[in-house]
N, C-alpha and C positions, 0 to 999 in steps of 0.2 A: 504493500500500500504506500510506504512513505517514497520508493522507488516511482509508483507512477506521478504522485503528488509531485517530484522532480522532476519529473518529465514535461507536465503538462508547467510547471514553471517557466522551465526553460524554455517550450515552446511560447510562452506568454512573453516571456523576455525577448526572445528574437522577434516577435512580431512586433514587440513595440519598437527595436531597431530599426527595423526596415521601414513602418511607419516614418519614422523621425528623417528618415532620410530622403524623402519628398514630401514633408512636411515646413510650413516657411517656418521662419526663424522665431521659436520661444525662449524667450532670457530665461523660463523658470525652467523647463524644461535642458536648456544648456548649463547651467548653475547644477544639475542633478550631474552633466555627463562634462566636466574641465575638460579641456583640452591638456597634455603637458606642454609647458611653457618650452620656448626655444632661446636660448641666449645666446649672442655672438657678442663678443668683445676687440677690441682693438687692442692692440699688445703696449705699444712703446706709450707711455702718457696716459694710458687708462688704466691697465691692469698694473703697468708700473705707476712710482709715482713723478717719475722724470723719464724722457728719451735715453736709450740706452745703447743707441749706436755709436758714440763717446765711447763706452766701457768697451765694448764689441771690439773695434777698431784698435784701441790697449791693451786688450786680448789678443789680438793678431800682432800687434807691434813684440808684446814680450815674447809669444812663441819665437818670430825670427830672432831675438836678441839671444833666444837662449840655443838658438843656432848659429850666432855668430853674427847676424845681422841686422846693421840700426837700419831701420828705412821710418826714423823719426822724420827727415825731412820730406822724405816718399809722401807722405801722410798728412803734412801740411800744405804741401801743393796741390795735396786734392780738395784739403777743406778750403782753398783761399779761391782756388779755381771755379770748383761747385758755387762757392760766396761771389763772385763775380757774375757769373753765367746766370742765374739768380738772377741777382739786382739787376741786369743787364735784360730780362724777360719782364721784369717787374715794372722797369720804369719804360721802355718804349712799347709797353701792350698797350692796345685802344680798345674800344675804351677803357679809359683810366680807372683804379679802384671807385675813387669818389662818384662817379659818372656809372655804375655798372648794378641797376636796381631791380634786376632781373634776372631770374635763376639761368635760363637759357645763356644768359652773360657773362655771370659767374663759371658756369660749366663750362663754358667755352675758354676759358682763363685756363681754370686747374687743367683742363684738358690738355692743353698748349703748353704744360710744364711738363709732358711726358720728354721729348728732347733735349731736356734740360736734364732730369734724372737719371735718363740713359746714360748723357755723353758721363755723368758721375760715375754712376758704374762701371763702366769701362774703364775710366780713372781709376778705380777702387782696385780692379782686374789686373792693371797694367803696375799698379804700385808690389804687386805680390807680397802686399800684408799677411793676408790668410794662407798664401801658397805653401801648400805639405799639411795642412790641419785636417784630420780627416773628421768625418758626424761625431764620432765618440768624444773627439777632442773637445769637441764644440761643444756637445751634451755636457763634458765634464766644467767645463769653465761657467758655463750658465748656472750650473747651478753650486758651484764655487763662490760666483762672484754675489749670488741671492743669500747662501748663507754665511759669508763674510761681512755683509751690507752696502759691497759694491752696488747690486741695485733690490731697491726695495720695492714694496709692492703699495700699494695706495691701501688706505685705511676702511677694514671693511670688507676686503676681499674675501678670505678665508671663512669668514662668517657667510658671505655671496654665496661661496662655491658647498660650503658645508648644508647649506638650506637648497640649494639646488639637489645634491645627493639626497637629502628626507623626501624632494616633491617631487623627485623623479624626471625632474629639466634635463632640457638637451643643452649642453654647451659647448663652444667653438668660438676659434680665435681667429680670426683674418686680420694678416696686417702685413704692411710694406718695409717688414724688415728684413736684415738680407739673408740670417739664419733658422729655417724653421728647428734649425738641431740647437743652436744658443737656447729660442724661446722653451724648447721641449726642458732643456736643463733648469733655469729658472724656474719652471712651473713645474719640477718636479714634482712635488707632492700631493700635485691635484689631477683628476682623471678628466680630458677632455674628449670629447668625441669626434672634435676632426680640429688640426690647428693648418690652418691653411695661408703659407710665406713662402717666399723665396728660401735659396739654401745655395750656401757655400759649398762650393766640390772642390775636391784635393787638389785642382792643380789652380787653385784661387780664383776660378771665375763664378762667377753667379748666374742660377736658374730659377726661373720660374715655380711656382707649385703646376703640381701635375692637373690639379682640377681644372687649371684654363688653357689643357689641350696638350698632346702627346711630345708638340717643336716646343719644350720647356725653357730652354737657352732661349727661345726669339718670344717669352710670356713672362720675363720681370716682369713682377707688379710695380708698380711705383706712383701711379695715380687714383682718385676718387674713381674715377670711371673702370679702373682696373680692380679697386677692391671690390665694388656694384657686379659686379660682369663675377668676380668671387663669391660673393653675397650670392648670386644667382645661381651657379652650376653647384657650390655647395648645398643649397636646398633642394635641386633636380636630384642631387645624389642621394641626399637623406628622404627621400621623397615630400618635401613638403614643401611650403613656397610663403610666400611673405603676407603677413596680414597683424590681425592683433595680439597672434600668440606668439610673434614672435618680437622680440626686444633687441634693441641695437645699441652699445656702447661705445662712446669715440669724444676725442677728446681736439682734434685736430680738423684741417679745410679738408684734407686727403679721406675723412670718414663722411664729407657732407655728403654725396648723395646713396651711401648707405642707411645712416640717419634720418632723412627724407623718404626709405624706401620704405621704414620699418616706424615701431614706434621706437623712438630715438632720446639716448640719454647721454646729454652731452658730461662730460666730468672734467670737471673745473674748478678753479679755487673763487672763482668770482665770475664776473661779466665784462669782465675786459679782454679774454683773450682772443685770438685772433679770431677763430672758430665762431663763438658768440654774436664778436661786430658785424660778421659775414652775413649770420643770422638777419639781423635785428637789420644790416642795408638793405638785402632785400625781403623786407616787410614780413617777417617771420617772428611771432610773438613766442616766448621761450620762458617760462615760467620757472620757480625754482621748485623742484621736484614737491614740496608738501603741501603746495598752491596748486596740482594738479586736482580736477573734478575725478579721486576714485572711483567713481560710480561708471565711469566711463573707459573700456578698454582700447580704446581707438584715437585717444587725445593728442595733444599736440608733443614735438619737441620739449622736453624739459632740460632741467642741469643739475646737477648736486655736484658737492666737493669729494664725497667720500661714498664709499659702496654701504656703511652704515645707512648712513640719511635716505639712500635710496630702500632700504630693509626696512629702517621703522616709517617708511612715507607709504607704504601697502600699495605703489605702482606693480610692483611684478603678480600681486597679488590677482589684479582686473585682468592680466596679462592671457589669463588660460579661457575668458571670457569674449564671445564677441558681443557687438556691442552698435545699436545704430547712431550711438552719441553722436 
């Protein structure tokens, strides 16, 4: 008896599945069945709490020193050079930053710095910093220099990632730094589900991640429209695709239009940095994370300083929620 009673359950239960699924959309009804949350973070500046291609770069310098080789000036030339080429992109682009109040404007900027990151990397390539470090190396130094305090991680995180493990969240890293074996070392002690960078090979050139297609050497990332174009074939892979359950962390111009794609959490110590003013020029209201309307999983842009603020402000909470906010 209690055998059939299960049975006729379970048929009661699938039928109401399949109901549900050409059924329009009921908030009570989806509040009974969450979705799990999706989280994608940015590595240098969000998950850390500074850029860490400085440490990286000191990383490669003392490997060749402790081969015999200073290429300290190698490495200056690339930063003074990159710092030229830059400001040199920056001030004869039109329109001008002040003049540019329009996303399609903006994108077209950050777009047109991909030429600019290239010819750096190739710099980076040609200075053979890295050259002879093989992944392990790299793994080992990453997470050398996180438990020495070379780099530290932003306030909050581990509490992030620990409450992700209880709710069963998916998380992944895209980010335009040039080691996915550095980021793996740093983030050792946390489990992510796909971290998706470029990567250092032994003979010191840099390749693409493999998600933006097989010719890895000709897919560095290095632009917003290249982390987007990540952002995308990363959720083709996991099967799922962008909407309110999925949350996006960046701190930087290079994360705008993953932020924009997703519901977007900028991390910040304030409203001044570049990323923000970017915001707020073209007419993008950015609230601080515990000003956000809860009740709504579909809301705008926000910002916090610390992955805390973001935990006690219950955003990722709506996150599993859709919502016609």
């Amino acid at each position: 008896m209690l055998g059939r009673h299960n049975h006729i359950g379970c048929l009661s239960l699938r039928n109401l599945l399949t109901s549900l699924a050409v059924l329009p959309f009921c908030p009570v009804v989806a509040a009974m069945f969450p979705r799990p949350l999706r989280v994608v973070l940015d590595f240098d500046g969000t998950i850390t709490a500074k850029d860490t291609i400085g440490t990286l770069a000191d990383l490669g310098l003392q490997f060749q020193q402790r081969r015999g080789l200073n290429l300290s000036a190698s490495w200056q030339k690339v930063l003074e050079d990159y710092g030229r080429d830059h400001a040199d992109h920056v001030s004869t682009y039109q329109p001008p930053v002040s003049d540019r109040v329009l996303l399609s404007e903006e994108l077209a900027f950050l777009r047109g710095l991909q030429p600019v990151e290239l010819r750096s990397v190739q710099r980076v390539e040609k200075s053979g910093i890295f050259r002879g470090m093989s992944r392990e190396d790299l793994v080992k130094a990453g997470h050398e220099a996180q438990a020495d305090g070379r780099v530290s991680l932003r306030s909050g995180f581990t509490k992030l990632m620990d409450e992700a493990t209880q709710r069963g969240w998916s998380v992944s890293v895209v980010s335009v730094n040039w080691s996915r074996s550095f980021i793996a070392g740093v983030l050792s002690a946390y489990h992510f589900d796909d971290v998706v960078a470029n990567e250092i090979e032994l003979d010191g050139s840099i390749s693409g991640p493999d998600v933006l297609g097989p010719l890895a050497k000709d897919n560095v990332m290095t632009t917003s429209e290249d982390k987007l174009r990540a952002l995308r074939m990363l959720g083709a892979r996991q099967g799922v695709s962008s909407g309110p359950g999925l949350v996006y962390f960046g701190d930087s111009t290079t994360d705008l239009e993953c932020l924009l794609e997703t519901r977007g959490v900028v991390m910040t110590p304030g409203t001044e940095s570049s990323l923000m003013k970017t915001l707020v020029r073209l007419g993008y209201s950015v609230p601080r994370i515990q000003d956000v309307d809860q009740s709504c999983s579909s809301g705008p842009i926000a910002w916090a300083s610390t992955f805390d603020e973001v935990l006690q402000s219950g955003f990722l909470a709506a996150g599993g929620r859709d919502s016609s906010c």
